[in-house]
N, C-alpha and C positions, 0 to 999 in steps of 0.2 A: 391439465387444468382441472381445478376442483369442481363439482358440478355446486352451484350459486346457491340455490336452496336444498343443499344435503341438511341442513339441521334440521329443517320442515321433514325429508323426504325418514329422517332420523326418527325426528318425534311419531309421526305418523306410522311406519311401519312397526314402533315401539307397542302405540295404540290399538296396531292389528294384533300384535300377539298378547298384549296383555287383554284384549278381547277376545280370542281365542282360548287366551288359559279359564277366564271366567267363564265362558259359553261350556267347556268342559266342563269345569267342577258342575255348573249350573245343573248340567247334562247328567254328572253322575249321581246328583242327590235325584234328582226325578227317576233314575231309573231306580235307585235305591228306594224310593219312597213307592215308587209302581210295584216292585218287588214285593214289598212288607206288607202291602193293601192284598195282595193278591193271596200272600199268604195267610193274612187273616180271614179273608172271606175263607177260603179251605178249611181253617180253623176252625169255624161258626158252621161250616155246613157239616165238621167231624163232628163237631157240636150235637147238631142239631138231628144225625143220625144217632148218636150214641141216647140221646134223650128217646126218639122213636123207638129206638131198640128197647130200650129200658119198658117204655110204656106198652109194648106188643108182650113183650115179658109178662110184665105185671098182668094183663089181660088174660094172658095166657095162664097162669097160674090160679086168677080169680075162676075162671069158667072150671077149671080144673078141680078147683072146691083145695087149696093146697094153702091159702094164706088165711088168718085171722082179720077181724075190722081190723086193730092195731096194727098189724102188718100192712092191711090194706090201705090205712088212713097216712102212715108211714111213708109207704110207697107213694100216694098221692102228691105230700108235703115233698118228695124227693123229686118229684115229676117237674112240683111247681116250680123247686127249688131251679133246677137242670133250663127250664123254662127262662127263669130270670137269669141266668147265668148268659143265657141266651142273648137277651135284651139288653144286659147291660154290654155284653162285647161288641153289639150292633152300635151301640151309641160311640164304643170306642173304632169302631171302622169306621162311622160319621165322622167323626174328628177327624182320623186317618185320611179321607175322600176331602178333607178342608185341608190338610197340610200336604195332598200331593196336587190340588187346583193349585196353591201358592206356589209349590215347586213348578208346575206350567207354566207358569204367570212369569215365575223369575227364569225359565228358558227361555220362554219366548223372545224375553225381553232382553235378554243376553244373545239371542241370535240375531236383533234390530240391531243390534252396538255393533256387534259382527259383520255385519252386514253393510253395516257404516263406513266402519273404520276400513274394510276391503274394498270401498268402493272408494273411497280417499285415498287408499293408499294405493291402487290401482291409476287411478287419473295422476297422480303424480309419478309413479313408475313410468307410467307412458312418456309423461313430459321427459323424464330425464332419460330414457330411450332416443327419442327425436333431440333431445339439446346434448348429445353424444354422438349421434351420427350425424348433427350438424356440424360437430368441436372434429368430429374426425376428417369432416369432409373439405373443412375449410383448411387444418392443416394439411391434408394432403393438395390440397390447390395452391397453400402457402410454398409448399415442399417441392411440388410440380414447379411454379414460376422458379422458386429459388434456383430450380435444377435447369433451367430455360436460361434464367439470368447468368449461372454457369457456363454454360454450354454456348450462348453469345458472346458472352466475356472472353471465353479460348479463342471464337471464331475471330475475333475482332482484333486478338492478341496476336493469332496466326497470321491473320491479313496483315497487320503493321509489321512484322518480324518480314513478312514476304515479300513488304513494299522498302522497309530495310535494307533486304539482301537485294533489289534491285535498283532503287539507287546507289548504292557503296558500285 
């Protein structure tokens, strides 16, 4: 016997795994986006040591009596320059920290679906657990009498054959 609501128990377990596949991808752009955040901060603080290094140099060389103003004023402009290179890849890591809050945003909320659709399709699971070991239990009780109704029927068959042979 078919179980009544399989095209619900259908649709719903459909709902878990296409909640599933989405909760994944969801999953893989946030680690992907955690990744590339991460990476750039390393970036900006290679950054931001290769700038220090440059200006311990330059310092170095000025005490030392070894650069010209032009040189020196050079080096300054390169200093500043190295500075804003700085600044501007901080504003592109800002962005970055706004496109992996979004990718949060869109996990989280693909784990609430998940979440959902597992507990839908778990309550219905259960049903069609209990409405199969009711369908089994009833035909073996159907099976049982059938086998009762048998088994009286020989007995009843046996007794006339016996009442039969003792009239004749």
């Amino acid at each position: 016997m078919k179980y009544p609501l399989q095209t619900l128990f259908e649709i719903r377990e459909r709902a878990k795994k296409d909640a599933e596949d989405n909760y994944a991808r969801e999953k893989k752009i946030l680690d992907q986006e955690e990744a590339k955040l991460k990476e750039m901060q390393e970036k900006l603080e290679q950054m931001r040591q290769a700038r220090l290094s440059k200006r311990d140099a330059y310092f170095q060389e000025m005490q030392e009596g070894k650069l010209s103003i032009k040189e020196i004023q050079m080096g300054r402009r390169h200093l500043e320059m190295l500075f804003q290179m700085e600044l501007d890849y901080k504003e592109k890591i800002n962005t970055q920290k706004e496109v992996l809050e979004e990718a949060k945003q869109k996990t989280s909320k693909a784990l609430e679906v998940l979440t959902h659709a597992t507990q839908e399709f778990k309550v219905l699971e259960k049903h069609k657990e209990k409405w199969t070991k009711k369908k089994k239990k009833e035909r073996e009780k159907r099976e049982e009498e059938a086998a009762d109704d048998l088994s009286q029927s020989r007995y009843f068959i046996h007794l006339k054959e016996l009442e039969d042979e003792q009239s004749h």
